[in-house]
C-alpha positions in Angstrom: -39.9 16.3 -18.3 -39.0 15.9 -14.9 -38.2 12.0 -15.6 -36.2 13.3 -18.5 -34.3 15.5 -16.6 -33.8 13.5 -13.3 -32.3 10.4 -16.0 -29.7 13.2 -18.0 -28.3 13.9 -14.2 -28.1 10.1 -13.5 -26.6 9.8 -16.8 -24.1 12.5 -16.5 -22.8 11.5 -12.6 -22.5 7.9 -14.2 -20.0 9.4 -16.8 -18.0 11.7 -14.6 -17.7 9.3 -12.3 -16.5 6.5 -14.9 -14.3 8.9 -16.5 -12.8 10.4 -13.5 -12.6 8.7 -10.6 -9.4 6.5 -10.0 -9.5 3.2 -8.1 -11.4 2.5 -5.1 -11.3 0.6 -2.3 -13.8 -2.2 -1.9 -15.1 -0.3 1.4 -15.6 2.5 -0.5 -17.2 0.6 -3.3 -19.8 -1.3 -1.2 -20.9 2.2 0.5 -21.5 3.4 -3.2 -23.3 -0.1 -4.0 -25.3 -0.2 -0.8 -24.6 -3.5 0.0 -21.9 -5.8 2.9 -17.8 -5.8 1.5 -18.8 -9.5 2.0 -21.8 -9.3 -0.5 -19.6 -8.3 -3.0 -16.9 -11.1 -2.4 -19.1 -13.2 -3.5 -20.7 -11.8 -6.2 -17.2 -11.5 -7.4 -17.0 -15.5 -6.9 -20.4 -16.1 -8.3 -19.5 -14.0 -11.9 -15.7 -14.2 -12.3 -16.6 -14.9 -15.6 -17.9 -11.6 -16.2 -15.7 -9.7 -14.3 -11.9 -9.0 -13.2 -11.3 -7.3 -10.3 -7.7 -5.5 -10.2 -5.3 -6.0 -7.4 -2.3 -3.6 -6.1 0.8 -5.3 -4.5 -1.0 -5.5 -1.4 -3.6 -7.8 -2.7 -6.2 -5.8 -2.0 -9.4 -5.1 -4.5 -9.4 -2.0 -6.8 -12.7 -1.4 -8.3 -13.0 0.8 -11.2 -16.4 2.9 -12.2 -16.9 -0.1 -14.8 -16.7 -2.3 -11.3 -19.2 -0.6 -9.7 -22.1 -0.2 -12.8 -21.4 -4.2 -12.9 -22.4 -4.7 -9.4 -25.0 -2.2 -9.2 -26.7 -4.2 -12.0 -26.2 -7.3 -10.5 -27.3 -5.9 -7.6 -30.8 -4.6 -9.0 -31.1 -8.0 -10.4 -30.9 -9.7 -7.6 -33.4 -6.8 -5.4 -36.3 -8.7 -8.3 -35.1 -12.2 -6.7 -33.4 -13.3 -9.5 -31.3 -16.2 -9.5 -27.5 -16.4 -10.8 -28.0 -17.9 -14.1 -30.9 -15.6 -15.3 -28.4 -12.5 -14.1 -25.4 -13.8 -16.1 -27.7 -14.3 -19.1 -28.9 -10.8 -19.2 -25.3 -9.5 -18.5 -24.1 -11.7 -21.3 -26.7 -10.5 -23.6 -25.6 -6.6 -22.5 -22.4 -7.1 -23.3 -22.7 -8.7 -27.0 -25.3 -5.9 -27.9 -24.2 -2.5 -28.3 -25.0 0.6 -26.1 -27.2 3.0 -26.2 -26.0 5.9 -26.8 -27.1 9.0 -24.6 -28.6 11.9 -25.8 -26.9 15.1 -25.0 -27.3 18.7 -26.5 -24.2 21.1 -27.4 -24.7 22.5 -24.3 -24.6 19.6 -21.8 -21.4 18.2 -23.3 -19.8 21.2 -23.2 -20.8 21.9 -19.5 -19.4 17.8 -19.2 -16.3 18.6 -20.5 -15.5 21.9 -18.1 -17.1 19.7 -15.3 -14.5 16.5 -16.2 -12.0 19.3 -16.4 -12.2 20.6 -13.4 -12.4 16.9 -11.4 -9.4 15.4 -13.4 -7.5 18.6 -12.0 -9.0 18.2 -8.9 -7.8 14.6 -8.5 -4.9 15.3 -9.9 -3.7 17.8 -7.3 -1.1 17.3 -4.1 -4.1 17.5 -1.9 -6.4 14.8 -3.1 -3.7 12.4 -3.6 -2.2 12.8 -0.3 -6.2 12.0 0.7 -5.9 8.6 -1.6 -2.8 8.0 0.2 -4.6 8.2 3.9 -5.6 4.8 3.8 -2.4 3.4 3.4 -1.2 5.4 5.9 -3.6 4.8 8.2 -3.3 0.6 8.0 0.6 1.6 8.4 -0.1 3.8 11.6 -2.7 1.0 12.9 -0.5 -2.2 12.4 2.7 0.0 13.9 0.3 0.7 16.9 -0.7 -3.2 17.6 2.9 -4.2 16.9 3.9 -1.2 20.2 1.5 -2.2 22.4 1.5 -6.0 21.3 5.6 -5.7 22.9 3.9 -4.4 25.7 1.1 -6.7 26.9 2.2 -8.6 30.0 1.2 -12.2 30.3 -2.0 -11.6 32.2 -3.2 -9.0 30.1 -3.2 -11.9 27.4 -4.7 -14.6 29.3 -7.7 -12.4 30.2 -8.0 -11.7 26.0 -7.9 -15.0 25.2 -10.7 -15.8 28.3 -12.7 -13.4 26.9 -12.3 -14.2 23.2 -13.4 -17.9 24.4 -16.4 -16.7 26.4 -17.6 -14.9 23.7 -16.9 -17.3 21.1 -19.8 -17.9 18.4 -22.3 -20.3 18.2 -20.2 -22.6 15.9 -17.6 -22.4 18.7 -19.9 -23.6 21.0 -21.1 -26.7 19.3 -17.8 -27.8 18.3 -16.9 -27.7 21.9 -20.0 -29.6 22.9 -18.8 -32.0 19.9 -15.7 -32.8 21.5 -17.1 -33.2 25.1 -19.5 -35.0 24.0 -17.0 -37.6 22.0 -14.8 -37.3 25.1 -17.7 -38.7 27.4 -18.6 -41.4 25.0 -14.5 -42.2 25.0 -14.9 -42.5 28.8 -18.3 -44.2 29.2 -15.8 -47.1 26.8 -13.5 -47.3 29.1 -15.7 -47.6 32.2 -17.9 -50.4 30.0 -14.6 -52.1 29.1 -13.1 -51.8 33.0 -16.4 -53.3 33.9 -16.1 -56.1 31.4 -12.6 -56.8 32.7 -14.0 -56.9 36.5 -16.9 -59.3 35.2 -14.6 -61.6 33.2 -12.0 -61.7 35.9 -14.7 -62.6 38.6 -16.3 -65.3 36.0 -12.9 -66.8 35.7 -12.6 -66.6 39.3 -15.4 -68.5 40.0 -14.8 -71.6 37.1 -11.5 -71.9 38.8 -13.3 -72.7 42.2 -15.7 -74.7 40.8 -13.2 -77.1 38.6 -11.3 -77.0 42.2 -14.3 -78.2 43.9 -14.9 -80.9 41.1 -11.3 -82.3 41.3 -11.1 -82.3 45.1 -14.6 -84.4 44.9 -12.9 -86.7 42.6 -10.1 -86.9 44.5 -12.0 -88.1 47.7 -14.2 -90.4 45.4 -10.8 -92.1 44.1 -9.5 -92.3 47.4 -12.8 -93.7 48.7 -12.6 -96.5 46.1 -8.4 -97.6 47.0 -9.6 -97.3 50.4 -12.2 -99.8 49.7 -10.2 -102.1 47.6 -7.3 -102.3 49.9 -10.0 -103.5 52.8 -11.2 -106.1 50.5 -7.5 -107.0 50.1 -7.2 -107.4 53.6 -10.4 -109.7 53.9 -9.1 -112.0 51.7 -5.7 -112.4 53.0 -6.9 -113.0 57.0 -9.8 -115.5 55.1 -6.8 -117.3 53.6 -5.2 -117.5 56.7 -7.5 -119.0 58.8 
């Protein structure tokens, strides 16, 4: 009985909530879901087969009570570690076979009725919808604050943002900028190779060039050995002749 009774409340909040509540933020919506905004993202990306979220002129998600059963199925799915496929098959098959209809006495309907009543003139009234509006206003009030002081930051206030933003940067930050001094040393380790190759070629070249000089100045003295030699032998033979 208890079970019974416990299922007939879940039951009815379902309904007056699907019924009567107008569209919510995605905030708002992951509070009632009990999971990250982020979560949700990408179970939007991961079933946007099987569901459309609305949009207002701002872009931003409006989820409906529809939305949020969706998710909350999807979401008990996933709590018995089951993978995407398998969900969308059991959503598919839930939404080609027809609902089961709730059981509810005279009585309960009636007290649903003066209950969805009272909650669509609730909503409906100056009051709440200046509360819908609060959000909106607030994201006005917040950007026209950072856009005041913004104007008003001197130079040095920035520069000590931006150091701080880079000294506590993320992990992926970090290894992109060990990345890049890493290719930066290997850039400069080149260099130093090629210099050195430059300075070894240069030396090498050096050193051929004094060695062919060496070899042509030692055939340049054997040459002038040998003329000297011949023109001696000249000069025998003309004072032989002579005498």
């Amino acid at each position: 009985m208890i079970s019974r009774t416990s299922s007939i409340k879940k039951n009815r909040q379902r309904l007056v909530f699907r019924l009567a509540a107008k569209y919510i933020t995605i905030s708002k919506a992951a509070a009632l879901i009990g999971e990250k905004v982020f979560v949700l993202k990408q179970w939007e990306d991961d079933f946007c087969e099987l569901i459309t979220i609305k949009r207002d002129e701002r872009n931003m998600r409006l989820f409906t009570g529809e939305n949020i059963e969706f998710f909350q199925k999807i979401k008990a799915y996933k709590d018995r570690n089951l993978d995407n496929e398998t969900i969308k098959q059991l959503l598919q098959q839930q939404s080609v076979s027809s609902p089961v209809q709730e059981s509810l006495d005279q009585a309960e309907v009636s007290e649903l009725r003066a209950t969805l009543s009272k909650i669509t003139s609730f909503i409906e009234s100056k009051q709440v919808q200046s509360v819908f509006q609060m959000e909106e206003r607030l994201d006005l009030l917040e950007k026209n604050v950072i856009s005041s002081v913004s104007e008003k930051i001197s130079e040095t206030a920035k520069l000590q943002t931006e150091v701080a933003r880079i000294e506590f940067s993320d992990l992926q930050d970090m290894i992109t900028s060990l990345e890049v001094t890493a290719e930066a040393e290997r850039e400069s380790f080149k260099e130093e190779v090629y210099q050195e190759r430059e300075i070894a070629q240069r030396k090498t070249d050096e050193r051929e060039e004094r060695f062919l000089a060496f070899v042509r100045d030692h055939q340049y003295k054997q040459e002038k050995m040998k003329q000297d030699k011949s023109g001696f032998g000249f000069l025998k033979q003309i004072l032989s002749f002579a005498r």
